[in-house]
N, C-alpha and C positions, 0 to 999 in steps of 0.2 A: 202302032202308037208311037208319035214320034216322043225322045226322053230327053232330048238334047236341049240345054237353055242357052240362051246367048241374052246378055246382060252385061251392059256396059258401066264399071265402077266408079262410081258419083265419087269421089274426096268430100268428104264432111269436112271443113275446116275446124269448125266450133268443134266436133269432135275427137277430130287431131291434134290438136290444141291439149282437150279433156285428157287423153290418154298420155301427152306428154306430161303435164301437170301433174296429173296422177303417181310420174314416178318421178319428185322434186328428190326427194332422200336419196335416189342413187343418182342424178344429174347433180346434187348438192356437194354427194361422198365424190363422185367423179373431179369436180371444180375444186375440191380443196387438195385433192389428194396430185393432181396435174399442178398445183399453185406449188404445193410441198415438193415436189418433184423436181419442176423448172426452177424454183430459187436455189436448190440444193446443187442442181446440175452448176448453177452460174456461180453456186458459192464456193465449189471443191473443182471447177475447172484447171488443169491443170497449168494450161499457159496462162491465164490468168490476166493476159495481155489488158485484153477489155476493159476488165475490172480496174487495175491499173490505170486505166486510160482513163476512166471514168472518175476513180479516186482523185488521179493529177488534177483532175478538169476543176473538181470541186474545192482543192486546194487552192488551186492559182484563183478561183472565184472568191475565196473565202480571205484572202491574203489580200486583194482588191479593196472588196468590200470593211476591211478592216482598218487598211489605210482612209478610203474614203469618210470612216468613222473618227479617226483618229486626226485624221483633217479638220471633220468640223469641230470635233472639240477642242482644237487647240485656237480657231479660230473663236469660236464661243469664248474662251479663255481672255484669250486678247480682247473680244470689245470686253467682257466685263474687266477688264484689268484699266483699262482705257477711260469707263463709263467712271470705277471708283476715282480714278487720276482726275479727271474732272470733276468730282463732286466735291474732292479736296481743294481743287483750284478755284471751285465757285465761290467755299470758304472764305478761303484765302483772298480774295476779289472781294468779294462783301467788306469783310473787315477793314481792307484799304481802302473802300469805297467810303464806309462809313470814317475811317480815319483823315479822308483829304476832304470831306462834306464839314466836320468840326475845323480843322484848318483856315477851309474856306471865309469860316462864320467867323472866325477870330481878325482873320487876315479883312471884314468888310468891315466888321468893331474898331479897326484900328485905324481905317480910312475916315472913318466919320469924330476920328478926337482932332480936335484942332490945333491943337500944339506941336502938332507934327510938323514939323520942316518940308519942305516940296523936296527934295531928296528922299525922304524917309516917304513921302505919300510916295512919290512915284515908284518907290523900293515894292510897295505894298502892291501898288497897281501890278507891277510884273510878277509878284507870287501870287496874284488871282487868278491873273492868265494863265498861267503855269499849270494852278490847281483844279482850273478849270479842263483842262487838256486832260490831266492824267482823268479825273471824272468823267470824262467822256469815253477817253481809254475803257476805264473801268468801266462802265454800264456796256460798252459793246460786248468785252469778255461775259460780262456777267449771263447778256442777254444770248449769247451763242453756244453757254455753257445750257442754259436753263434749257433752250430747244435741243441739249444731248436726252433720248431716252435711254432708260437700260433696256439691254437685249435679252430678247425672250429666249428660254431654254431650248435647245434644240430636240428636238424629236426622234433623230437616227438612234439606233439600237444597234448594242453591240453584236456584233455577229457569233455563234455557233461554231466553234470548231467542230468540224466533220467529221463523222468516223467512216470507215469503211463499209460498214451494213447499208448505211442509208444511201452509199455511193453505186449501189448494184443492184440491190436484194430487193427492194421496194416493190420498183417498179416487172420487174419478172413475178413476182411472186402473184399481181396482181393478171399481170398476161396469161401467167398459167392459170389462173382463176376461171378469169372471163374466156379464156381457149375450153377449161374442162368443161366449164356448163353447156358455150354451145356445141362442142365436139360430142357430148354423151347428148344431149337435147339432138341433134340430129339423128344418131344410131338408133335412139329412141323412136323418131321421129319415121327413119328407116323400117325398123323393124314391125311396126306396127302397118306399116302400109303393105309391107310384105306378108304380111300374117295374114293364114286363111284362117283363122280362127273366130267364129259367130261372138261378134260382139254386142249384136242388139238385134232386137228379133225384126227390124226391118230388113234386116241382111238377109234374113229365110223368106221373108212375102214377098219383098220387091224381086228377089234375084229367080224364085219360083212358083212366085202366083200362086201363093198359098194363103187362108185364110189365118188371121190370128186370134188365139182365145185370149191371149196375155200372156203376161210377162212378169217374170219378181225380180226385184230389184235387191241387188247385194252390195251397191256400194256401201251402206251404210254397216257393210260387216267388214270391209275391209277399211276401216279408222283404227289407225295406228296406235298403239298408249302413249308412244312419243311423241310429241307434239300433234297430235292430236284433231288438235282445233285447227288447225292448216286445213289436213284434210274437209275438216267441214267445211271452210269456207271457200274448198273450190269445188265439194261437191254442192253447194246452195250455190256460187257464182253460177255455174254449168245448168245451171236445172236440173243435178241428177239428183235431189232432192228426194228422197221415198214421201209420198201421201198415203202410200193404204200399209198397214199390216199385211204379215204373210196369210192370218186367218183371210182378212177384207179381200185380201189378193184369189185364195181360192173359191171362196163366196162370188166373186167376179166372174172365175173362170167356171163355176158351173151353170151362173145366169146365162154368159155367151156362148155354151155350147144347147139350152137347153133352147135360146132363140132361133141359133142355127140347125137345130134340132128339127124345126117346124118346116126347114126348105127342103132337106134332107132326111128323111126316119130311118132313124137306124135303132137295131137294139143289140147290138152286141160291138165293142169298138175295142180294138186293141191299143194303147198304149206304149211306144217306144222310142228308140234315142239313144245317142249318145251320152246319154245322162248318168248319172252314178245310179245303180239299183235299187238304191233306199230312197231315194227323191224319186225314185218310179213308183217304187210302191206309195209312198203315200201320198202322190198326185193320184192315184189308184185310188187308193181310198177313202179321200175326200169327192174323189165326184162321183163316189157309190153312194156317200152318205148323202152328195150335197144336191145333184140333178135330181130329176123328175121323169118321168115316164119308165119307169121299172129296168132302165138300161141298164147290161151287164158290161161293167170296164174291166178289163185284163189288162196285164201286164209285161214287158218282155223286155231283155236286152236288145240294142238293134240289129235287125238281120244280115248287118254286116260281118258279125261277130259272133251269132247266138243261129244255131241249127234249129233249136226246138221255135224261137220267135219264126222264122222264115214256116216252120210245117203250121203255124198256129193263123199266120198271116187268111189265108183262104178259109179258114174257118169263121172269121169275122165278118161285119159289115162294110167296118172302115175301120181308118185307122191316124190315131190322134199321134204327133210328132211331140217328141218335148223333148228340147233340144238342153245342152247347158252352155252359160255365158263362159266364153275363153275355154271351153272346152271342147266344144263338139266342134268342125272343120266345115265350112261349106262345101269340099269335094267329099266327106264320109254323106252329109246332108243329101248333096245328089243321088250320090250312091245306094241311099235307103231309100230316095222315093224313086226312082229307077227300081230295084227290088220290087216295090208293090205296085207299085205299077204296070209290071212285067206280070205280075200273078194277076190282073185285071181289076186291083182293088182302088178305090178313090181313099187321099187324103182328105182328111176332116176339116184339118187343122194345126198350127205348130202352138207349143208354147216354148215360154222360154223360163229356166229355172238357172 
């Protein structure tokens, strides 16, 4: 009988993805503790050259920026100083304006008395002219004063003197940040692609054409007390989502063994695995309570590991695999149905716990 598989390892993304996400708390602890590290490293550097260089840089920026402020306000300054000078001068122009206007009206009363000598009118005549001059004067000032606005306040803001933190520490702090998350997010990322470890019970059918009874699902046991609710919502993004209970789960597993039961009759089936021996026993003894056709389920550690499971093995009909999630190995996996196999016996089926 040949025992040798050859299976070529698909990448799940979306589940790659799952398993990184899965460990945010220590890619989070990684990112902050790399952020504390590299700002510490740039803050107690000894030559300190950088820093320095970086401090100058924000000085001589800051000393710029402070003149360019100090520029406009003094020009701001000047037109209001300039705008009030003017508003005093439009005054000042009004009231002479209005002063050489009564002038005028006297100096045209005195043209129209007749008694006046042609000497004295024509005296009059030339202080019309006169007064009419500077009135014209005046309404030009007046009119070149009125089109002065005042100037709107300026909007530049004084600038910040700089300290030294902000000249250095900022931006490393954030580098070691964004450095730790994806430097731990890849090892992660690493480590899990490197793992023979049974992650999902498609990893035992696909890789050994094996049937499956099912599978329980434990994300929903590993939710954190600390934040908590994270985990829920990337085990509900993912779809690792639990729908049945662990009862619903073994009520499942004893209808699919008792359907596959009908291709194959068997009445005595061993039970074994990588599994912890209390999750054997009582997959044990739910599908004594729970099938149908009077079948006796036994139990065992795997014969990888267990002398009495390997003598019990030929004693059976078959033999049911239940493996556990991140524990049992796909090379121990082969290894056990290699074992039964070798003694002439058919697998039934894997579950996964």
């Amino acid at each position: 009988m040949d025992n040798s598989y050859q299976y070529e390892t698909e990448i799940d993304l979306k589940e790659l993805l799952y398993s990184i996400f899965r460990k945010w708390r220590i890619i989070v602890v990684c990112g902050i503790l790399c952020a504390i590290a590299l700002g510490a490293y740039k803050y107690i550097d000894n030559s300190g050259e950088a820093m320095d260089k970086a401090y100058e840089d924000q000085i001589k920026a800051y000393e710029q920026n402070l003149r360019n402020y100090n520029n406009t306000m003094i020009d701001y300054d000047r037109a209001v100083r300039e705008f009030e000078t003017a508003a005093a001068e439009l005054d000042e122009q009004t009231d002479r304006l209005d002063h050489f206007n009564e002038l005028l009206e006297e100096e045209l009363l005195r043209i129209e008395d007749m008694t006046l000598s042609s000497d004295e009118v024509a005296t009059s005549y030339m202080r019309v002219k006169i007064l009419k001059e500077f009135i014209n004067e005046c309404e030009a000032d007046i009119d070149r004063l009125e089109a002065m606005k005042s100037p709107a306040e300026p909007t530049a803001v004084e600038p910040e003197y700089p300290t030294r933190a902000n000249a250095f520490s900022v931006k490393y702090v954030a580098l070691g940040l964004v450095l730790g998350i994806f430097g731990a997010a890849f090892i992660v990322c690493v480590i899990d692609l490197m793992s023979d470890k049974v992650k999902d019970v498609k990893d035992i059918t696909r890789r050994f054409d094996l049937k499956s009874l099912g599978a329980f699902s434990n994300d929903d046991k590993k939710i954190g007390k600390v934040f908590g609710f994270i985990d829920r919502i990337i085990i509900k993004v993912f779809g690792h989502e639990s729908i049945l209970t662990e009862e619903e789960t073994y009520a499942l597993l004893a209808a699919n063994f008792d359907n596959f039961a009908l291709e194959t009759p068997v009445k005595s089936v061993l039970i074994t695995g990588l599994s912890d021996e209390d999750k054997l026993k009582r997959l044990t003894d739910n599908m004594n309570s729970r099938t149908k056709g009077g079948i006796r389920f036994t139990f065992g550690r795997s014969p990888l590991i267990s002398t009495e499971t390997t003598k019990t093995i030929p004693e059976v009909d078959s033999v049911i695999l239940a493996e556990e999630r991140n524990r049992s190995t796909n090379a121990g996996v082969e290894g056990e149905i290699k074992t039964i196999r070798d003694m002439g016996k058919d697998i039934f089926g894997v579950v996964l716990l």
